[in-house]
N, C-alpha and C positions, 0 to 999 in steps of 0.2 A: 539525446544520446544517439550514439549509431544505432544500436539496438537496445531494445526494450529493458534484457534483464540487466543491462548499467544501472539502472533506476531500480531493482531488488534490496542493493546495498543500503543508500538512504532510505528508503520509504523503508526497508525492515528494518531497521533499528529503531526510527522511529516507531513505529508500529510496534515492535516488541518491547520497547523502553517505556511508553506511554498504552501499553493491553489492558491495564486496568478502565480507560477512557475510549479507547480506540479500536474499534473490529478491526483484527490484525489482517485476515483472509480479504475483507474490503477493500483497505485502504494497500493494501499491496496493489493487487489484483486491479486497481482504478488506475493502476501503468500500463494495464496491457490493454483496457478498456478504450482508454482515449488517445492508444495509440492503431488503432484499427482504423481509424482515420487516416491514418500516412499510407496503410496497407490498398484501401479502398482508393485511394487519390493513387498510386500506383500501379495498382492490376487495372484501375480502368485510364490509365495513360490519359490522366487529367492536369498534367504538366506543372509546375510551378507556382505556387510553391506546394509543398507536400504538406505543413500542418498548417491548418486553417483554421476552421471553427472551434472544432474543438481543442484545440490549443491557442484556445486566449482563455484568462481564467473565469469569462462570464460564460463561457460554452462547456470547461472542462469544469466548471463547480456543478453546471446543469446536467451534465453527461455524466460526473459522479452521483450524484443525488439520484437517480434513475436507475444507476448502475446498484446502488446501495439499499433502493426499495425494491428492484428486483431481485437481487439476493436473499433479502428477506421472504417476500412471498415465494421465491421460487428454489432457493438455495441452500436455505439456513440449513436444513436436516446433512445435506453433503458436506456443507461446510464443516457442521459440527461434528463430524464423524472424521474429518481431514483431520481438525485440529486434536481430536482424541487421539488418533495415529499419531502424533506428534508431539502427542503429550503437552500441549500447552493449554492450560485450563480457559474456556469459551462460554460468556454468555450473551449471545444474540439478541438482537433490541433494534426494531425499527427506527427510531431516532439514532439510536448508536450506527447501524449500518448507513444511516443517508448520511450523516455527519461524516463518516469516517469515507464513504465514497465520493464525497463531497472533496475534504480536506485533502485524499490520496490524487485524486483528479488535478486540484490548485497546485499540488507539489508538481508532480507531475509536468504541468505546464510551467513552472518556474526554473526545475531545473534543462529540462529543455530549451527554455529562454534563453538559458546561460548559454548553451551550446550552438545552436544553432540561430543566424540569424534572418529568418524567416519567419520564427514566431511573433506574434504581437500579441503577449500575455494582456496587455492594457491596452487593447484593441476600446474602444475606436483608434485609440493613439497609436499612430504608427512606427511610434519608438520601440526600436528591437533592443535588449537587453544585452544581447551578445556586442553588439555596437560599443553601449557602453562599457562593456567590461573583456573588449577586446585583447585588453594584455593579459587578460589566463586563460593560456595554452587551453586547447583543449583536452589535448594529453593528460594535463591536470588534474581536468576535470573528471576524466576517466579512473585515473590514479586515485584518488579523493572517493569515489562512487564505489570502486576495486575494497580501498581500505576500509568505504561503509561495513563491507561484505563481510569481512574479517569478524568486526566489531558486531556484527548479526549474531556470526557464531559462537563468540561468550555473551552475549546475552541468551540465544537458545540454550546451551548448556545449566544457565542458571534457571529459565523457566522451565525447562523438561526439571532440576532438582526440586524446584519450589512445587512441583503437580504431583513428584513424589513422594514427598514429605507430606501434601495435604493430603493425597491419597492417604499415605501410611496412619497420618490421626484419624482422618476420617473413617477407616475399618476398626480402628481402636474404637473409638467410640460407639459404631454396631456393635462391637462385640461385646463390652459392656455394658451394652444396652438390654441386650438378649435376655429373655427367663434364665433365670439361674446361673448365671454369670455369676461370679466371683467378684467381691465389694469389699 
């Protein structure tokens, strides 16, 4: 994509339609990861093409996986205090984070395949993806990634209700819990 948070759209919905399997915070967050790559290939004026390694999916599922064991040992407590702000209920899991920086990483490099033809997701093959599917616009593609966005937001709307309703049982059931509680 032009820029990074085009790729917020899909990867959130993903990530928030599938939270029960997926570290939401990772597998977003594996967009801005493996695109520091285009960042470093451009401040240091290292010319054509801008995504290389890590946009083919043997470098972007390794570049996740790393990204997703470091969040763990290094992240989870921020993480999970993000996702408390936001009310979207978080349980952190090292296989769950390498997975899901893993998976956000492959996306990542596929829908960028679309757009752009200078990636080789199937590196060593140097068949670019955009090639193939040069008849959608990329405007499209942008439009489509735009309307992910939308679709993020009633999903958020439903996980911030679903944190509040488990909250609201879950203090019912302290409180009933309690000495001399009322049965």
């Amino acid at each position: 994509m032009p820029f990074t948070p085009y790729h917020f759209g899909p990867s959130g919905f993903i990530a928030l339609a599938l939270r029960r399997w997926i570290d939401v915070p990772v597998f977003v967050l594996a967009n801005v990861v493996v695109d520091i790559e285009v960042l470093v290939v451009g401040f240091l004026h290292l010319g054509y093409p801008i995504h290389r390694y890590c946009h083919t999916l043997a470098g972007g599922v390794a570049v996740g996986a790393i990204w997703g064991a470091a969040a763990y040992f290094i992240l989870w407590r921020p993480l999970q205090h993000l996702m408390t702000l936001l009310r979207i209920r978080y349980k952190p899991g090292l296989v769950k984070m390498i997975v899901s920086g893993s998976l956000g990483a492959a996306f990542h490099v596929l829908i960028d395949s679309l757009y752009h033809s200078d990636v080789r997701a199937f590196w060593p093959s140097k068949t670019s993806l955009r090639r193939l599917t040069c008849y959608i616009k990329q405007e499209s593609i942008e439009t489509i990634c735009l309307y992910f966005l939308l679709a993020v937001a009633v999903l958020y709307v439903h996980a911030v209700i679903s944190y509040r309703k488990n909250a609201r049982i879950e203090s019912t059931k302290k409180a009933n819990s309690l000495p001399g509680a009322q049965k």
